[in-house]
N, C-alpha and C positions, 0 to 999 in steps of 0.2 A: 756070298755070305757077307753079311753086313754086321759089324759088331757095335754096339751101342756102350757108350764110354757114360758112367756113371759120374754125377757129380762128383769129387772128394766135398767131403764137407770135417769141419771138427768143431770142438767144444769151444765155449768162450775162453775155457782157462787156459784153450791149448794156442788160442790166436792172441789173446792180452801176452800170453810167456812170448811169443813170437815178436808181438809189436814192440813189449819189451814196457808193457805200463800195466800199473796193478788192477788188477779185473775187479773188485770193490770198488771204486772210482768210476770207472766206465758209466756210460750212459745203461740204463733200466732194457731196453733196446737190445743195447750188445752182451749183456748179461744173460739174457733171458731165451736169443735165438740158437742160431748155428751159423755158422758162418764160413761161405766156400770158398778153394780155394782163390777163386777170383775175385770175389769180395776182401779177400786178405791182401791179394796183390793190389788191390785198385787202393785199398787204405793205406798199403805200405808207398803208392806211387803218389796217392792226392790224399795225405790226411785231413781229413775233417777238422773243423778248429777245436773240438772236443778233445781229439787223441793229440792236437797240437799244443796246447795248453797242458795236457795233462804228462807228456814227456818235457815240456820244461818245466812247469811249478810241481809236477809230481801230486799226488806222494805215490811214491817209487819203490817197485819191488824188490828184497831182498838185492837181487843178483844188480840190478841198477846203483841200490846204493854203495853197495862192496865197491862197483867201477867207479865209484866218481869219487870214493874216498881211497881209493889205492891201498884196498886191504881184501883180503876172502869172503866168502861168505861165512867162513868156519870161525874167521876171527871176528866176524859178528856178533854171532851165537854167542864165543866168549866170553864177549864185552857185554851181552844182555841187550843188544839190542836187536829187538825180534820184530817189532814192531816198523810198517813202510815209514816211511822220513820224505817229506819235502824239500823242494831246490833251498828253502828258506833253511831249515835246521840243518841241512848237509853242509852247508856253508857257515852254520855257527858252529858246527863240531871244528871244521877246518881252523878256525878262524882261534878257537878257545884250546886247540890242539891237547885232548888231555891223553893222559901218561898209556892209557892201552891204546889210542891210534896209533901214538907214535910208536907202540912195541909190535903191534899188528903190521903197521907199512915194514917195520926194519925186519918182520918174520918174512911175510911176502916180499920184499926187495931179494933175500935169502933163497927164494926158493926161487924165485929168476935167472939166479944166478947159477944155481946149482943144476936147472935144466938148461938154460943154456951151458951149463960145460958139460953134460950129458948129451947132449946134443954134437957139440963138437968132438967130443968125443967118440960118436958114433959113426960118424961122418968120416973123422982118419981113417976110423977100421974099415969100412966099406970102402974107401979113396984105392 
């Protein structure tokens, strides 16, 4: 008996969340197909200059821009900023530091901290 292995295949919005680049931006192409998972691996090993451009210049999903400005996504939301952000304006935000980054990073520096000593913590009791 021979068992025949189905392709995996998934949505664009669930391989753009993967690559990690906003599915609006994407080419008309990857927007519109499906994409398996060895097309996901082969983009993730040789990206194309499209997904290579578009992870530098962005513009960048939520969860991207949180990481490059070292704050949540929740303290995004916050802050009103809903809307994807280019390498260009992620860097003028840096740059012009105004009063909610700086209370977002020093919230998330907070919770760093707070699970790493929950962490440590954990770690004695099981020790």
């Amino acid at each position: 008996m021979t068992s025949h292995q189905s392709t995996q295949t998934m949505k664009p919005a669930t391989a753009a969340k993967k690559l990690g680049v906003y599915l609006e931006a994407t080419p008309a192409e990857f927007r519109e197909g499906v994409v398996s998972r060895a097309e996901l691996n082969e983009l993730q090993a040789n990206p194309p200059q499209w997904l290579q451009d578009l992870r530098h210049n962005g513009p960048h999903p939520r969860p991207v821009v949180a990481a490059k400005l070292g704050v949540s996504i929740a303290g995004l939301a916050r802050a009103g900023v809903t809307e994807p952000l280019t390498t260009e304006q992620i860097e003028t935000l840096k740059q012009e530091g105004p009063e909610w980054l700086e209370r977002e990073r020093a919230t998330q520096a907070e919770v760093r901290k707070e699970t790493a000593r929950i962490k440590k913590k954990n770690a004695e009791r099981q020790a």
